[in-house]
N, C-alpha and C positions, 0 to 999 in steps of 0.2 A: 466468484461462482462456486456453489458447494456442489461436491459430489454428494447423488445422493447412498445413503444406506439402508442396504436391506434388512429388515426386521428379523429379529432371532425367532422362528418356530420353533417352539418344543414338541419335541417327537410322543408321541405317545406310545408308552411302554407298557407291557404284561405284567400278570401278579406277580407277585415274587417267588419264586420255586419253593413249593412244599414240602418240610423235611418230617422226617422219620425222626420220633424220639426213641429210647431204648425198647418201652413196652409196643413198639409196633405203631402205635398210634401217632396218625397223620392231625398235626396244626393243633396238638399239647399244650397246656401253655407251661407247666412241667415236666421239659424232657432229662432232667438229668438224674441221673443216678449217684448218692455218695457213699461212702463208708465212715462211719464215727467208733472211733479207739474210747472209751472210756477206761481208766485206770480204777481200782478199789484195793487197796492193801489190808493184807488179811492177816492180826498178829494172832499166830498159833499159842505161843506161850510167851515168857519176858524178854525171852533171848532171840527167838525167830519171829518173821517174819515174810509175807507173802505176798505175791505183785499179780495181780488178778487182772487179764488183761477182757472186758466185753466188749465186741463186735459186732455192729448193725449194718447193716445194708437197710438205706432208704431208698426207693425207688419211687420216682416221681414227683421230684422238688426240683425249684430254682435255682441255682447258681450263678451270680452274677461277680464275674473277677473285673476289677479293674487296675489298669499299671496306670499310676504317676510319680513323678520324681517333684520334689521339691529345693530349690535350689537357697540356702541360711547362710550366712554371713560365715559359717564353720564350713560348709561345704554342700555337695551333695547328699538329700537325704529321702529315703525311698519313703514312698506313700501309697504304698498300694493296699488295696482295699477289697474284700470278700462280701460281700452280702447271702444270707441262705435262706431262702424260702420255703419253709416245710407247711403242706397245707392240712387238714385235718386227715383229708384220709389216704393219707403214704403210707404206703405199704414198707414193711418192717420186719425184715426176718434176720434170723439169728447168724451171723458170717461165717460158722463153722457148719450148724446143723439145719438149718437152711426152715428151720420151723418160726412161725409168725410171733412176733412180740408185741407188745401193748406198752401206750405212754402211760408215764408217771410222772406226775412234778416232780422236778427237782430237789427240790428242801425238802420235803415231807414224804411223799412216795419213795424216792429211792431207796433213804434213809430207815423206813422201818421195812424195808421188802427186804426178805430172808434171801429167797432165790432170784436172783438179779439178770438169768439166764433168761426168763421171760416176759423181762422188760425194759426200755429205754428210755433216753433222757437226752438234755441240751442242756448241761452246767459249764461253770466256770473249770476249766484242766481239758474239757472235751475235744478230742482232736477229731477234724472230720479230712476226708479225701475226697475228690473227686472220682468217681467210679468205680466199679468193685475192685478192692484190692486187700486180699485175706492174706497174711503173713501166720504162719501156725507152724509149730516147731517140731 
């Protein structure tokens, strides 16, 4: 004789709570906010030399971290992984004097721009943060 079993209902649940990205706006698909360090060394003459630190604030890109571990024959090995989503029109201001900057390629715009205070980039050395964070001496 079988007992009989009651069938699992699935409950029916609400949307998912609505968050707040930084600029205020409700269901973003860009809420975060990062900081990018670019470095430029500046030699004054044969013997000196200068460490020029630019600072953006982007505001309104993706950020997507993920943790995994990978386990090799030598041991434990970290595998974690950044993804960054910057869309065309992120807003881009200067980390110290808070005035707007303009993109430039990489290889070719950064390279021959004189004044580099009014504009940013995504190269190879580029360090970015997650959310503002201005260090200034």
């Amino acid at each position: 004789m079988s007992i009989p079993r009651r069938m699992h209902v699935p409950r029916r649940m609400g949307p998912p709570p609505r968050r707040m990205n930084a600029a205020g706006m409700v269901g973003s698909m860009f809420p975060h906010t990062v900081t990018l360090y670019q470095t430029e060394t500046v030699i004054n003459d044969k013997l000196n030399e200068t460490t020029v630190n630019h600072i953006t604030v982007l505001e309104g890109v993706l950020l997507i971290a993920s943790k995994a571990a990978n386990v090799r024959a030598t041991g434990l090995e970290g595998a974690d992984a950044v993804n960054l989503h910057v869309p065309f029109g992120v807003k881009a201001v200067d980390g110290v004097t808070g005035e707007e900057k303009a993109y430039v390629d990489p290889v070719e715009g950064w390279k021959k721009e004189q004044d580099k205070s009014k504009v940013w980039t995504i190269s190879i050395g580029t360090v970015f943060v997650k959310g503002r964070v201005i260090v200034c001496k």
